[in-house]
C-alpha positions as CSV (number, residue, x, y, z in Angstrom):
1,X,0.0,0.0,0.0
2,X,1.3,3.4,-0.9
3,X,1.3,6.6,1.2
4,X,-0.4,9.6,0.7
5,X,2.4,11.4,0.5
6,X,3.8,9.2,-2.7
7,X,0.4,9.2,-4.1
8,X,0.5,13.1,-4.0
9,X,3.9,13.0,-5.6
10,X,2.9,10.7,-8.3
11,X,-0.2,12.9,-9.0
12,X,1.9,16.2,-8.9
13,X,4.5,14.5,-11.2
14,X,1.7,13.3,-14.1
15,X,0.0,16.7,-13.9
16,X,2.9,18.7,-15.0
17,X,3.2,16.3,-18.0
18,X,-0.2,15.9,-18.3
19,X,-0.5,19.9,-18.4
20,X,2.0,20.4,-20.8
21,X,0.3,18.1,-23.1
22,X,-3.3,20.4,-22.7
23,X,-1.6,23.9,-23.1
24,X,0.5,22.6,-26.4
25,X,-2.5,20.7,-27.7
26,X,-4.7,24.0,-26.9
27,X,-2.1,26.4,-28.0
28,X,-2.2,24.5,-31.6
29,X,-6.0,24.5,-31.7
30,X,-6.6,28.1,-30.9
31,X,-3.2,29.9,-31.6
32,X,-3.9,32.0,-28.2
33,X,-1.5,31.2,-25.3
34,X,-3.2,32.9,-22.7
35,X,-6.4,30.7,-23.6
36,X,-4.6,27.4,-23.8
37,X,-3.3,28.5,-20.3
38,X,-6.1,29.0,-18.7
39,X,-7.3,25.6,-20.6
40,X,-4.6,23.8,-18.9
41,X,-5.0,25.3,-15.4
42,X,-8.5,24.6,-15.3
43,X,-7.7,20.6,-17.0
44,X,-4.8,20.4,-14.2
45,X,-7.1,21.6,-11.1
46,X,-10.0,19.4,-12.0
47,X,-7.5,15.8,-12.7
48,X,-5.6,16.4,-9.9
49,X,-8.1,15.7,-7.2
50,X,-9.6,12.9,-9.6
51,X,-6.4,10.8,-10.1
52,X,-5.2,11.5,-6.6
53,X,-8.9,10.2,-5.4
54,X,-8.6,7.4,-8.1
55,X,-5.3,6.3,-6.3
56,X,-6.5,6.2,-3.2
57,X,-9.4,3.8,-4.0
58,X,-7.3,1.5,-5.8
59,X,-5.1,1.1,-2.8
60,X,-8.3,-0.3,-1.1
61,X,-8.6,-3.1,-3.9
62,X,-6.6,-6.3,-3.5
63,X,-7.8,-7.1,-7.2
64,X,-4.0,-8.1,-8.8
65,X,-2.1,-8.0,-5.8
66,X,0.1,-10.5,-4.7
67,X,0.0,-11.9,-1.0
68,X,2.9,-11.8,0.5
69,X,3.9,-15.4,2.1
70,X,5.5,-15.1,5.4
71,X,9.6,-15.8,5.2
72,X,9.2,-19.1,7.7
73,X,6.5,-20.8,9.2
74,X,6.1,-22.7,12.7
């Protein structure tokens, strides 16, 4: 199971990429910077707290996992 912390981290981490991605693509579209800024603030805001929350309820599913077998038994 992860910590918040990390999960934060991995969230903050994907956002800048993931934002980067938004303001280029939008910059493209529209040819207005301060538009595909304001595109990727708002994209960046809103996905945050969804893949953060996303995170945290996969950390509650054992679906995949692998249990982990003691190193001796008595």
């Amino acid at each position: 199971m992860e910590t918040k912390k990390r999960s934060i981290a991995k969230a903050i981490s994907w956002r800048i990429i993931a934002t980067a991605i938004t303001t280029a693509l939008a910059m493209g579209l529209t040819g207005e910077w301060q538009f595909a800024a304001t595109i990727g603030l708002a994209d960046t805001t809103l996905k945050f707290f969804v893949y953060f929350s996303h995170e945290r309820l996969w950390n509650r599913i054992t679906y995949g996992r692998e249990v982990k077998q003691p190193e001796y038994f008595i």
